[in-house]
C-alpha positions in Angstrom: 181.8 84.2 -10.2 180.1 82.3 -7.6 181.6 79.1 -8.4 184.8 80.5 -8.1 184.3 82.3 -4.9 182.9 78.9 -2.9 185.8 76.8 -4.9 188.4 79.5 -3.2 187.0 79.5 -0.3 187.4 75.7 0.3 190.7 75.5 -0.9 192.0 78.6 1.5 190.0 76.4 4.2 191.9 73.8 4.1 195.1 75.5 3.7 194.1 77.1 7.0 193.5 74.1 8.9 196.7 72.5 7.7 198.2 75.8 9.1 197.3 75.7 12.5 197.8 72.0 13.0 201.6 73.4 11.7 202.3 75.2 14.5 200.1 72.7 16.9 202.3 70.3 18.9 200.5 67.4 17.3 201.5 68.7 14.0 203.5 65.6 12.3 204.0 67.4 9.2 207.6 66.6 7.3 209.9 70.0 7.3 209.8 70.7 3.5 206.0 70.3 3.5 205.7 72.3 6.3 208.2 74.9 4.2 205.9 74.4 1.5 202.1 75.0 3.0 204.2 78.2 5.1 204.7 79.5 1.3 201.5 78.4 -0.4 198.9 79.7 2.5 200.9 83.2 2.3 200.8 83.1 -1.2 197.2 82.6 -1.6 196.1 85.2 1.2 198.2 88.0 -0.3 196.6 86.8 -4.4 193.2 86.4 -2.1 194.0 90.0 -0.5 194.8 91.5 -3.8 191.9 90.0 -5.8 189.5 91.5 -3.4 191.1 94.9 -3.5 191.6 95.2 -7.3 188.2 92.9 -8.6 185.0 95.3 -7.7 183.0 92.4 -7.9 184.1 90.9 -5.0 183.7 94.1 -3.5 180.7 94.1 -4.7 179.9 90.8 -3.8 181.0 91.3 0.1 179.2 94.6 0.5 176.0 92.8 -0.9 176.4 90.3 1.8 177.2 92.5 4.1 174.0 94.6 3.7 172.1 91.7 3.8 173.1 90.3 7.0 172.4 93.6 8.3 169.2 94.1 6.7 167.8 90.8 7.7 169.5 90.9 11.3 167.3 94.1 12.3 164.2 92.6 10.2 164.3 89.2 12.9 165.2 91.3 16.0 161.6 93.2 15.4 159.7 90.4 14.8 161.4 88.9 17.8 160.7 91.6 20.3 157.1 91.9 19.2 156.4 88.3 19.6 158.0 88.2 23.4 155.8 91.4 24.1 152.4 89.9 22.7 153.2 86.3 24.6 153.5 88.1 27.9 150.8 87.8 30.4 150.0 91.5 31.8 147.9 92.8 35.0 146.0 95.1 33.5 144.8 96.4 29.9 147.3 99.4 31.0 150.2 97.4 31.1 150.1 95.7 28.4 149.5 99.5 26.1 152.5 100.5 27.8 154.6 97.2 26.9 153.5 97.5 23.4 154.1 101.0 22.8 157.7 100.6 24.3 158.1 97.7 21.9 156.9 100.0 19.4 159.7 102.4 20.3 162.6 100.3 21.1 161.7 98.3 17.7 161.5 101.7 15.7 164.5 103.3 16.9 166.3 100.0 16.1 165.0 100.1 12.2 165.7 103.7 12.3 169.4 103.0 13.1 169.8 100.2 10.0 168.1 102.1 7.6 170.6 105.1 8.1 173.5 102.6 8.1 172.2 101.2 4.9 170.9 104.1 3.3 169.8 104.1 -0.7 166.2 102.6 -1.0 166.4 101.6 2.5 165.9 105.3 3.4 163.5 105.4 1.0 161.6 102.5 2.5 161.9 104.3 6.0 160.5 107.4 4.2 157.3 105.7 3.1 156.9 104.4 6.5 157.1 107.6 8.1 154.2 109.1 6.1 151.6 106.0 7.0 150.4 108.1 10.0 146.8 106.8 9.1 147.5 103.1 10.0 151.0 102.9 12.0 151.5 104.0 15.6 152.7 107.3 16.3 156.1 106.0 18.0 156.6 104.8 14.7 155.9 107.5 12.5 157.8 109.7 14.3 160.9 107.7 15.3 161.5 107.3 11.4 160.5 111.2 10.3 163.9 111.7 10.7 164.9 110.4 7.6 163.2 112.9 6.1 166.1 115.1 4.5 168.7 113.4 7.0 170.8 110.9 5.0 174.5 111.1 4.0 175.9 112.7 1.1 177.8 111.2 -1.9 181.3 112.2 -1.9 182.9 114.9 -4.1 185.1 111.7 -5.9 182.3 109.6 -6.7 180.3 112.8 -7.7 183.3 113.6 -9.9 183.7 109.8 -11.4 179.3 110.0 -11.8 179.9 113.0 -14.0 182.5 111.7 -15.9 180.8 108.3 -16.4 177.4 109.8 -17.8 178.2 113.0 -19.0 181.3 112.0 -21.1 183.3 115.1 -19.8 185.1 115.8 -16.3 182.8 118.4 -14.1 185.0 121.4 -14.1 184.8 121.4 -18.1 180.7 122.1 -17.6 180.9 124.0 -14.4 182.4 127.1 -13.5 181.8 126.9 -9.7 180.6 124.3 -8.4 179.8 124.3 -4.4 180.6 120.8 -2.6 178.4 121.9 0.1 174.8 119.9 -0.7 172.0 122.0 -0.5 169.9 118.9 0.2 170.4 115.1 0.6 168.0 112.8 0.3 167.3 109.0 -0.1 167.9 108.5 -3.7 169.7 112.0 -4.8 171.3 114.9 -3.8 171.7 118.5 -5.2 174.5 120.8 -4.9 174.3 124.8 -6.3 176.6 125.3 -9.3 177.2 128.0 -12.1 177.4 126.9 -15.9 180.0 128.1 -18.2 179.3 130.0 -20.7 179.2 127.7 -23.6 176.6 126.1 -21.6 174.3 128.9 -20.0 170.9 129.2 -21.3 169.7 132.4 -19.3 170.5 131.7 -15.9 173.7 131.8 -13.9 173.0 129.9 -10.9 171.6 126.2 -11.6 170.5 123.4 -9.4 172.1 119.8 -9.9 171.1 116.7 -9.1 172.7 114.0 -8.8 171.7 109.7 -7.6 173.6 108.6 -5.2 175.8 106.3 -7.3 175.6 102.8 -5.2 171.9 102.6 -5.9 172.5 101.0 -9.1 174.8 98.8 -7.3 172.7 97.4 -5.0 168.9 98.5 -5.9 168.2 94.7 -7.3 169.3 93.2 -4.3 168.4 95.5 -1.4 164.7 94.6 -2.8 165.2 90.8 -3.0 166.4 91.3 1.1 163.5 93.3 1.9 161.0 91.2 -0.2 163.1 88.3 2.0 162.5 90.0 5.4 158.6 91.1 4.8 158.4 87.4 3.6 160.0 86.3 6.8 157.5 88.4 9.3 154.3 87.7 7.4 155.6 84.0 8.5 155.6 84.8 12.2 152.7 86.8 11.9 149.9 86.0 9.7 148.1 89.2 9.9 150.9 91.2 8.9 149.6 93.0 5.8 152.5 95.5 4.2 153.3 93.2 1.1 152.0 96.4 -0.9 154.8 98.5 -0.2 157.1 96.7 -1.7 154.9 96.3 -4.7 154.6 99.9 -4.6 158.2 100.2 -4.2 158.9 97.8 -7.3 156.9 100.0 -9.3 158.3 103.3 -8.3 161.7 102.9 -8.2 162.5 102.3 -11.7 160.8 105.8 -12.2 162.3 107.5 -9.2 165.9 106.5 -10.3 165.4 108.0 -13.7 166.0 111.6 -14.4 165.2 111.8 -17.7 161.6 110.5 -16.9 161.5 113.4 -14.2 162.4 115.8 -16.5 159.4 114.9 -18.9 157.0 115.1 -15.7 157.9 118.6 -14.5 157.5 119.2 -18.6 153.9 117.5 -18.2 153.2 119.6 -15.3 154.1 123.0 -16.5 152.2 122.0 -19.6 149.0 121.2 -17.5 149.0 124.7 -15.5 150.6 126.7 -18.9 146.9 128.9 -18.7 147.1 129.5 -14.8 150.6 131.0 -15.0 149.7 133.1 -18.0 146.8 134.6 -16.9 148.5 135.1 -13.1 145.9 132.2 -11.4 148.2 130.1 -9.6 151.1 130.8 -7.3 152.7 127.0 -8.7 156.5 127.6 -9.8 158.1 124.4 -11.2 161.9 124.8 -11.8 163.2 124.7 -15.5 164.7 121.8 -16.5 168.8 122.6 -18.6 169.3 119.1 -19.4 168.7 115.7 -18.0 170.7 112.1 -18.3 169.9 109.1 -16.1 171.6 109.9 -12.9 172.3 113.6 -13.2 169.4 116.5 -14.0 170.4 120.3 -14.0 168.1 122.5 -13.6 166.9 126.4 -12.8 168.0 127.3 -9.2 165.4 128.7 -6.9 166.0 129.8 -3.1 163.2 129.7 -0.5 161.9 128.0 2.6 160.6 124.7 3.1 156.6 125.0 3.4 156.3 124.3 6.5 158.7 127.0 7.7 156.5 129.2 9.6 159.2 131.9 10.9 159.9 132.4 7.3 156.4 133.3 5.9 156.1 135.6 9.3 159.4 137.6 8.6 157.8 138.4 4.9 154.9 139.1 5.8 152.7 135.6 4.1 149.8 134.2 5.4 150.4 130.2 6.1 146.7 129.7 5.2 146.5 131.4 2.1 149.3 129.4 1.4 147.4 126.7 2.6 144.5 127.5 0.0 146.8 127.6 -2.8 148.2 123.7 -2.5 144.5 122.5 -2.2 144.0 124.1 -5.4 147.4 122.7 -7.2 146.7 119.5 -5.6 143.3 119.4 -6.5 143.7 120.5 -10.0 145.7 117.7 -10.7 143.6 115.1 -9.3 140.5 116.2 -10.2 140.4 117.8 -13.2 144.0 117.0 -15.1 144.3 113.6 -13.8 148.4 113.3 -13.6 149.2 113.9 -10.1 152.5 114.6 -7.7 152.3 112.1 -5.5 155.3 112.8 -3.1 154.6 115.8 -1.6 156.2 115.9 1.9 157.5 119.4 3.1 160.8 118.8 1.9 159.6 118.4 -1.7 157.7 122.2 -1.5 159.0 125.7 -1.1 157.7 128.8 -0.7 159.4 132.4 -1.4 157.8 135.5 -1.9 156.2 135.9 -5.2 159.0 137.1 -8.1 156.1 138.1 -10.7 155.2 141.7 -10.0 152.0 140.7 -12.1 151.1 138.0 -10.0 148.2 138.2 -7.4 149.9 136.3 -4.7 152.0 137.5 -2.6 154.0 134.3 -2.2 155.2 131.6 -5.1 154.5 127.9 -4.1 157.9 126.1 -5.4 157.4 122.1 -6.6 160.3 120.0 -6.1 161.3 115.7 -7.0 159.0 114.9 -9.6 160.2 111.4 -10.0 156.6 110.0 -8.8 154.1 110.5 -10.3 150.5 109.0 -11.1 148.3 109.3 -14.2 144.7 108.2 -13.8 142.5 107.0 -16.2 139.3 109.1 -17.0 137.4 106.7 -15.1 139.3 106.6 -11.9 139.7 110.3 -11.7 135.8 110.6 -12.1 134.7 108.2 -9.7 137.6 109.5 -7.5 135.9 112.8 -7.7 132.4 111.5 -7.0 134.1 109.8 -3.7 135.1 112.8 -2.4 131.6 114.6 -3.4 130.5 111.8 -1.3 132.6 112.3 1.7 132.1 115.9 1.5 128.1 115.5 1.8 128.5 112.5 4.1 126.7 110.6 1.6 126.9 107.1 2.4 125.4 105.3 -0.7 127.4 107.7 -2.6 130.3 106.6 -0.4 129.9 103.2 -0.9 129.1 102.9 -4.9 132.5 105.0 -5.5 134.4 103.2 -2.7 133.2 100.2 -5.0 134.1 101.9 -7.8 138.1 103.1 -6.9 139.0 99.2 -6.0 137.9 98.8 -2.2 135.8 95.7 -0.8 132.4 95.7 -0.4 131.4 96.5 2.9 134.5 98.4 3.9 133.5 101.9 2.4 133.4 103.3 5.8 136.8 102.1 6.9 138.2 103.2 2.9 136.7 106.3 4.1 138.4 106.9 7.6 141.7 105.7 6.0 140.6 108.4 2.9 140.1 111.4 5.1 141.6 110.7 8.8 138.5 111.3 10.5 136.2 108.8 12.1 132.8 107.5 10.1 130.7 109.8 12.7 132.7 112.5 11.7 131.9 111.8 7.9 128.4 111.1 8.2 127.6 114.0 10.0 129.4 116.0 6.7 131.6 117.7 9.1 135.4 117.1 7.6 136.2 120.6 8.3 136.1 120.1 12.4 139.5 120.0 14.3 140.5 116.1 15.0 141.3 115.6 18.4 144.1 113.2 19.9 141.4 111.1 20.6 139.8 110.5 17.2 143.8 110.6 15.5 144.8 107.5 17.7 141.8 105.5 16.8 142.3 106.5 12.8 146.3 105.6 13.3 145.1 102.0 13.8 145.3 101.4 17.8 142.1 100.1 18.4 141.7 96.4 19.1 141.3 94.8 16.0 141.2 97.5 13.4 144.6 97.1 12.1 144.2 93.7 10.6 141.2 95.1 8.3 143.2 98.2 7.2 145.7 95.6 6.6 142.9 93.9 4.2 142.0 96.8 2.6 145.7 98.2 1.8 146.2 94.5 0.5 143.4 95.2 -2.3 143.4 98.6 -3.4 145.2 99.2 -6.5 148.6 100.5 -6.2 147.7 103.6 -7.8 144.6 104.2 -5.1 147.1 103.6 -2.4 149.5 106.9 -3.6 146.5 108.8 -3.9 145.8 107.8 -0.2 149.5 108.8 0.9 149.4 111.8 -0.9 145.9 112.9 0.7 147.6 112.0 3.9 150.6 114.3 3.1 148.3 117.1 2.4 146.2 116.9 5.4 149.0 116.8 7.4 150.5 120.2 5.6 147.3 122.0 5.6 147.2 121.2 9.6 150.4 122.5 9.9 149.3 125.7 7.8 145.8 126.2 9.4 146.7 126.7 13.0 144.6 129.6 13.3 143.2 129.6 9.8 139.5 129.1 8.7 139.6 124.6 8.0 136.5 124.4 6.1 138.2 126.4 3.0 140.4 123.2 2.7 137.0 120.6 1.8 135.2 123.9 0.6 137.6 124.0 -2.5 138.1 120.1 -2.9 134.0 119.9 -3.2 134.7 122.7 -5.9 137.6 121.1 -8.0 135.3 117.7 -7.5 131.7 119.3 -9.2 133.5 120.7 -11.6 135.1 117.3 -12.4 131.9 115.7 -11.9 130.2 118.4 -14.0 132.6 118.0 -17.3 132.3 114.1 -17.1 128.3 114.2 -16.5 128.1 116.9 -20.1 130.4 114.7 -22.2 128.6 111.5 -21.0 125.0 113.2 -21.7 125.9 115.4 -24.3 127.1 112.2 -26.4 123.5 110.5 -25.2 121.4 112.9 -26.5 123.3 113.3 -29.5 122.6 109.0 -30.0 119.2 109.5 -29.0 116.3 109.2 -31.6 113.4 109.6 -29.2 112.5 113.7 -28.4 110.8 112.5 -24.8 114.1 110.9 -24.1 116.3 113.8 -25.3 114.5 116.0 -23.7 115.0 114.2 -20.3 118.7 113.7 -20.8 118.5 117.6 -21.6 117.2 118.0 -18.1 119.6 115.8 -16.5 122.1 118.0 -18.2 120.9 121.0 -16.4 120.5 119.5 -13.1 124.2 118.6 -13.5 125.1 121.9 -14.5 123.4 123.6 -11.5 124.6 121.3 -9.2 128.1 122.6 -9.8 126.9 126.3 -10.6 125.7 126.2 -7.3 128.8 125.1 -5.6 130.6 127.7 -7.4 128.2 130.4 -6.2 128.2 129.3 -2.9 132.2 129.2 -2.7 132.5 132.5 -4.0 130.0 134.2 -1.5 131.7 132.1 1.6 135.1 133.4 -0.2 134.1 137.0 0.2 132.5 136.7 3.4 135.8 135.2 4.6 138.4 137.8 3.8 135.3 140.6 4.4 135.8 139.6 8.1 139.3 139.1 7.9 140.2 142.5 6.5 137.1 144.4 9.5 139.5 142.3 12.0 142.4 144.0 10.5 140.6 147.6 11.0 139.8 146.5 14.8 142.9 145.8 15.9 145.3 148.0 13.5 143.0 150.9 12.8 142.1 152.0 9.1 145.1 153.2 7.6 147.1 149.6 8.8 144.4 147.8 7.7 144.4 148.8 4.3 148.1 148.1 3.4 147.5 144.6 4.9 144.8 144.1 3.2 146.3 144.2 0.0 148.5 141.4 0.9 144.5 139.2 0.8 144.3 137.5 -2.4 140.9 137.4 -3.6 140.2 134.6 -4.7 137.7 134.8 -7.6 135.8 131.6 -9.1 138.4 131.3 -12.4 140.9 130.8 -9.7 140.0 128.2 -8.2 140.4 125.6 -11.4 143.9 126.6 -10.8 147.1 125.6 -8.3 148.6 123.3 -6.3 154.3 118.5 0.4 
């Protein structure tokens, strides 16, 4: 294909340059040749014309181009700008933070404007970006937040022809309504409301479809070669530049991402792992039923509400954000801690809430999980010493901090940067075992990676962590950033209190199986009976932490509902009291951006 395009391409060339000299006055041409190149040169535009509009691999071949020239155009103008700014001599210290975070701006409103040109894993790439608030400058992070649920939707022909390709069938002979109206567009998909007929219906009417945005398979191999081109490019100009990793991590997800049927069988996994929670009413998680999944196109159960962070919504029916709050800790948490397979996407567009639908449940609110196309499963290893991190963190235990920092794939010596980049806070902040303060802006733009020097050895760190270690630090990102959002004017220490729980009890479980199995392999009775003690030291340990959540549990909505009898008076106090879900020790082992 290739050969044939350069081969045309020199051909038509010279045709062209015999064609002007025609109509040049030096043109010496004989009047039948001229006749004859007049002919040919039309001839082969028009065929050339007509290849190119009936052959979708040159289509495919110019688009490709194209976005390449685009992609790497933007990618050069960024480095540029930043290497003018940093060259520049400036008056004062002053200065030169203004110059750079102007460059910062200009430079992210520029990469804004290609990736929504370009769309497809561009987007996606953009996306990713946005959530790195705990190395990237803010002008950064929040120029490119709007490509969060802001890209442009398929149209209703090359939904059409994606249906009829995969499915085997034209749309209308599945649907009964279908409404062209997207309820959602994102990077990679987009969903549109639609009713089955009834030789399809399972039991409900209403179903959600999904559908990729058809170009991604066209261009997916070599958007990645261009980026992988452009990062390749920068890290030239600038040594220190250290995001190689995300398009490793990118390489790795995508494949996953872009299949459906693999997202079908994680929101199986999931329901799977929290089966006991929802049948026994301890856990507010809702994950929508899957119909039937293919490649590009998943259908699935339909379910209205408000994205989480939608704070006029949960006022109007009457849900508390930080209960609401609680409740993703403890999905979150649960599958980290304790099940080990984890949701690692979960940005407020990727969560709803609505008011609970079980009249059996004891929330008062359902917390709905969207997009599982990423997803992490950690060994038993990792998800132990992850927990012992965080038990670490918690205490402000250093040596604990550093053995599990060790542990999870982080340099030595870098445990209390790992941990900064872990949690958001500063290492006084963590050592002082005091996670559940309020950050100021001062402590955020030190974490976010402005201080002279620090970005270059986040840069190193990001650069050796396992891939999998580096979703689990987005992810804790994305959930810090929700539960600020919910906690406003809620009580913050709940948030750790309940990690430290889901953590002991992870810590606990691994700690009897690792003993229990030692004592059982032990012939000595001095040394059993040792091991024996270890095992109850382990046991209180998390007995303890259990205790001591539930009495800080009750003491919590105690004063909450003698607040509500202040200001409302007794007989106002008591329906809205009702609406606090008590939240008993079982619970916590239960729920879930």
């Amino acid at each position: 294909m290739n050969t044939i395009v350069k081969s045309t391409t020199k051909k038509s060339t010279r045709l062209l340059q015999n064609f002007v000299c025609l109509y040049s006055r030096k043109s010496t041409l004989p009047k039948k040749k001229s006749y004859y190149l007049i002919g040919t040169t039309t001839l082969l535009c028009a065929g050339g014309f007509t290849w190119y509009e009936s052959d979708s691999q040159a289509q495919h071949v110019t688009l490709a181009v194209k976005r390449m020239s685009t992609a790497t155009k933007v990618g050069i103008s960024v480095a540029i700008d930043y290497k003018k700014t940093q060259s520049k001599k400036y008056s004062s210290e002053e200065e030169q933070l203004n110059a750079k975070s102007d460059c910062h701006k200009r430079c992210a409103e520029r990469v804004l404007a290609g990736l929504q040109k370009l769309g497809g894993i561009y987007v996606k790439l953009g996306q990713h970006v946005s959530a790195m608030t705990y190395i990237l400058p803010i002008e950064w992070t929040t120029t490119l937040s709007a490509l969060q649920d802001r890209c442009d939707p398929t149209s209703e022909e090359d939904i059409r022809k994606l249906f009829l390709t995969d499915f085997g069938v034209p749309l209308d002979q599945v649907f009964e309504e279908f409404d062209w109206k997207p309820l959602g567009v994102a990077s990679l998909a987009q969903v549109h409301k639609a009713r089955l007929r009834k030789e399809h219906k399972n039991e409900e009417d209403w179903v959600a479809v999904k559908f990729q945005h058809p170009r991604l398979d066209e261009f997916c191999r070599i958007d990645l070669q261009t980026v992988s081109f452009i990062i390749g490019t920068i890290k030239r100009m600038f040594p220190d530049f250290g995001f190689e990793w995300i398009l490793q991590e990118m390489q790795e997800s995508l494949p996953q991402e872009m299949n459906f049927e693999h997202e079908a069988m994680n929101s199986f996994k999931l329901k799977e792992n929290f089966e006991y929670e929802k049948k026994h009413h301890k856990t507010a998680l809702v994950v929508p039923n899957v119909h039937w999944a293919k490649r590009r196109i998943l259908c699935m159960e339909f379910i209205e509400g408000a994205r989480i962070d939608d704070m006029e919504f949960m006022k109007e029916h009457g849900i508390d954000p930080s209960q609401v709050s609680t409740e993703i800790t403890e999905i979150f948490s649960k599958m980290m801690f304790l099940d080990g397979f984890v949701h690692c996407d979960p940005h407020p567009g990727n969560i709803l809430i609505r008011p609970a639908k079980d009249p059996k449940s004891r929330f008062k609110f359902d917390v709905v999980l969207l997009d599982h196309g990423l997803y992490r499963t950690l060994t038993e290893q990792l998800r132990t010493d992850y927990a012992h991190l965080w038990t670490s963190l918690i205490r402000g235990d250093e040596e604990g901090i550093r053995t599990y920092s060790l542990r999870v794939g982080c340099r030595p010596e870098s445990h209390r940067l790992f941990a900064s980049l872990l949690t958001g806070r500063e290492w006084s902040t963590i050592s002082a075992a005091s996670l559940s303060t309020d950050r100021d802006l001062t402590e955020i733009s030190r974490i976010s990676g402005r201080a002279k020097g620090f970005i270059t050895r986040i840069y190193d760190i990001l650069e050796t962590l396992p891939r999998i270690v580096l979703l689990l630090l987005k992810t804790s990102d994305l959930l810090r950033g929700l539960d600020e959002t919910l906690r406003q004017s809620g009580d913050k220490y709940m948030t750790y209190a309940l990690m430290g729980r889901f953590c002991a009890e992870a810590v606990w479980i691994d700690a009897k199986q690792h003993l229990i199995k030692r004592i059982k392999e032990s012939p000595n009775i001095t040394a059993s009976l040792k091991l024996i003690k270890s095992l109850f030291k382990a046991w209180w340990e998390y007995q303890s932490l259990e205790y001591g959540l539930w009495i800080y549990q009750f003491q919590s909505n105690t004063r909450t509902k003698w607040s509500l009898i202040w200001h409302h008076g007794i007989t106002t106090s008591s329906r809205k009291s009702q609406n606090l879900k008590y939240i008993d020790a079982a619970a916590i082992v239960a729920s879930k951006d």
